[in-house]
C-alpha positions as CSV (number, residue, x, y, z in Angstrom):
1,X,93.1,117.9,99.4
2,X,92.1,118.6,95.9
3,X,95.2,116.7,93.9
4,X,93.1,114.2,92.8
5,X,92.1,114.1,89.4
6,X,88.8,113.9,87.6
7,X,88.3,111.2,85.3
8,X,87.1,112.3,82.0
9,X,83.4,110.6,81.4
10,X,83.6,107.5,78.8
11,X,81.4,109.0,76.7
12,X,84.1,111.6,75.8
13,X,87.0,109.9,75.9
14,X,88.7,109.2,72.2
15,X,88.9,105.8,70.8
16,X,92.4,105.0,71.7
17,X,91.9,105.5,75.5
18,X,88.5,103.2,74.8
19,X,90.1,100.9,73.7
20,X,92.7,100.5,76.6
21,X,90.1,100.7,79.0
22,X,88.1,98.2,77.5
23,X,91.4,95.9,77.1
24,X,92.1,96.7,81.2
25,X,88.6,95.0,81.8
26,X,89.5,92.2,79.4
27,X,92.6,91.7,81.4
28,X,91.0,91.2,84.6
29,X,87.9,89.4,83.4
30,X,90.3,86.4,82.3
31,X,91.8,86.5,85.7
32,X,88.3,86.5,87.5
33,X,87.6,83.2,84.8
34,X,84.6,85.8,83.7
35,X,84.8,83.7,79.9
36,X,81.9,85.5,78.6
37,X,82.3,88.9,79.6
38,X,85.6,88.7,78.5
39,X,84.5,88.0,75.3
40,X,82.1,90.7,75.1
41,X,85.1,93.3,76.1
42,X,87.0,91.5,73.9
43,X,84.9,92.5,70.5
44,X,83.6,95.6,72.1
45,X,87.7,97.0,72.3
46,X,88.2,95.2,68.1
47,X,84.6,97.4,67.5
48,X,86.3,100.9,69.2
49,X,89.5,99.8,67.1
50,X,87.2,99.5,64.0
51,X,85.6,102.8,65.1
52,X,89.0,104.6,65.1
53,X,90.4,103.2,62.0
54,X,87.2,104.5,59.9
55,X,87.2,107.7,61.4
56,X,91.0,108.1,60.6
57,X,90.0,107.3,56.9
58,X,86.7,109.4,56.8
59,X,87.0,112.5,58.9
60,X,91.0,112.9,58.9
61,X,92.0,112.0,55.1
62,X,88.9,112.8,53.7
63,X,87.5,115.3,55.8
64,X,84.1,114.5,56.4
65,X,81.7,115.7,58.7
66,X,82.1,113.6,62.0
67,X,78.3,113.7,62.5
68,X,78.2,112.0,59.2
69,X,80.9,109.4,60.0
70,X,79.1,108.4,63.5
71,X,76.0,107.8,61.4
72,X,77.6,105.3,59.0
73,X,79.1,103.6,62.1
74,X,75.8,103.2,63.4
75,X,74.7,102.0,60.0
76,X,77.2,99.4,60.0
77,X,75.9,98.0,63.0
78,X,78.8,96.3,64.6
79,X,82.7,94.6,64.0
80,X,81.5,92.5,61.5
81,X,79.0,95.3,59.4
82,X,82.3,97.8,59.7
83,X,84.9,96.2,58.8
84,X,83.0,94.8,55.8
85,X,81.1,97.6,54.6
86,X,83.6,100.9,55.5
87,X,86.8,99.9,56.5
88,X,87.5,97.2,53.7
89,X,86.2,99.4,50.8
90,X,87.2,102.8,52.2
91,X,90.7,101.4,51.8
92,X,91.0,99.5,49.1
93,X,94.0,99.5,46.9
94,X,96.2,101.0,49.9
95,X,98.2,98.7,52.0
96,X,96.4,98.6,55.0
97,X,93.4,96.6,52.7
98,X,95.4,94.4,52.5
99,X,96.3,93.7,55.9
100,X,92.7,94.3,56.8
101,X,92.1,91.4,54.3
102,X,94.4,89.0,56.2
103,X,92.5,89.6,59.7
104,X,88.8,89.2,58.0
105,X,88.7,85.6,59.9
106,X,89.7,86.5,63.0
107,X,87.0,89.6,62.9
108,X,84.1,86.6,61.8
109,X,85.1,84.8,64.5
110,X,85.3,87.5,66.9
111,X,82.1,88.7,65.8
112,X,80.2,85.2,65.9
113,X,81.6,84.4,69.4
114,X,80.2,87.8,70.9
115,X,77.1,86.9,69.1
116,X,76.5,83.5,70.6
117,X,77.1,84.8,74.2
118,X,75.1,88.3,73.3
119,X,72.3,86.4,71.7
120,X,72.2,83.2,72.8
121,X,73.4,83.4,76.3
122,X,75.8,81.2,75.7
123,X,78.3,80.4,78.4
124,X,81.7,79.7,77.0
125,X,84.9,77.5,78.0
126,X,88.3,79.2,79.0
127,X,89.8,77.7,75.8
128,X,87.3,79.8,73.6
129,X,87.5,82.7,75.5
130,X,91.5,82.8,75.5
131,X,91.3,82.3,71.5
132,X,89.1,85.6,71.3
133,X,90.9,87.8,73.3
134,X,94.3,86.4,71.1
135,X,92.7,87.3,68.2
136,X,91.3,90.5,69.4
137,X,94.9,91.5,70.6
138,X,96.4,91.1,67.0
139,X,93.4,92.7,65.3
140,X,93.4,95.8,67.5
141,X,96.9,95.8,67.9
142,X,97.4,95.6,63.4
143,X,93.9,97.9,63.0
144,X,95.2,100.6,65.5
145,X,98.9,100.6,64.8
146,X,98.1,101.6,61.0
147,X,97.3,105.0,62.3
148,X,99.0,104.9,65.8
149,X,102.4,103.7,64.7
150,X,103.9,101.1,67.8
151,X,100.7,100.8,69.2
152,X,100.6,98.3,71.7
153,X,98.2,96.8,74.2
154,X,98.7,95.0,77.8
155,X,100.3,91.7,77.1
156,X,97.8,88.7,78.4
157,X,100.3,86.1,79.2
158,X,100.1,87.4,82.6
159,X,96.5,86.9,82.1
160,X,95.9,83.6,80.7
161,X,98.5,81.4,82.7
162,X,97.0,82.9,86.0
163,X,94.0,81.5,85.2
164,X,95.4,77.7,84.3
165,X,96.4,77.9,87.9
166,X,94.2,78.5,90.0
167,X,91.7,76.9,90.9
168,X,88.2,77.7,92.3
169,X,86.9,77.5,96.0
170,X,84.1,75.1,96.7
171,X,80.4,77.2,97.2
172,X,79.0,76.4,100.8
């Protein structure tokens, strides 16, 4: 019986499979109308993305100790707090700054929609939800595929016209 494989725990799993993962749940989270936890995967899989990126800089072009990297992502405390103080500044005057620059609005508003459901308990309309995961898409999808050329993730289309359509049954 034993051809069935054993996952490997999440804890041990490298970024890049995180990050799919994380993007699977956001997947079906739109088709379950689940707004607000599909916000929260949203921003946790553009965090991972952020996560990977600085370790790429840190630990693989400048060799530093991955026990010190993991502490200055803890330090940054979250999207916003990494892409602002290590990924912007660990990369300036290359030319993924630059498109790092370009996606700094998307990150804010990723970040301060997570924030209002995380900290507020804010419930949130499809429309907002659909914008974050868009913008999480393009900013793990640019963040990601400077290291991990053609990277790509699931395609939400599928996702977010299922939703449009269907509609829910009455509770009773």
């Amino acid at each position: 019986m034993g051809n069935k494989r054993k996952k490997t725990p999440y804890t041990e799993r490298p970024d890049i499979t995180k990050i799919k993962s994380n993007w699977n749940k956001v997947c079906g989270l739109l088709e379950r109308e689940e707004w607000s936890s599909a916000i929260l995967r949203a921003a946790t899989a553009s965090e991972i993305a952020a996560n990977l990126a600085i370790r790429e800089e840190l630990q693989v072009k400048r060799n530093l100790e991955s026990e010190f990297v993991d502490s200055l992502l803890l330090w940054a405390n979250g999207i916003q707090g990494k892409f602002d103080h290590l990924l912007r500044p660990v990369t300036k005057g290359t030319p993924a700054h630059s498109k790092f620059k370009e996606i700094k609005e998307k990150v804010t508003e990723i970040n301060k929609e997570r924030n209002l459901v995380a900290h507020s308990g804010q419930f949130k309309k499809p429309s907002t939800a659909k914008k974050v995961a868009l913008d999480a898409k393009e900013v793990i999808e640019m963040v990601v595929g400077e290291y991990h050329e053609g990277f790509r993730l699931k395609d939400l289309e599928k996702h977010l016209t299922s939703t449009s359509s269907r509609r829910r049954k009455p509770r009773g």
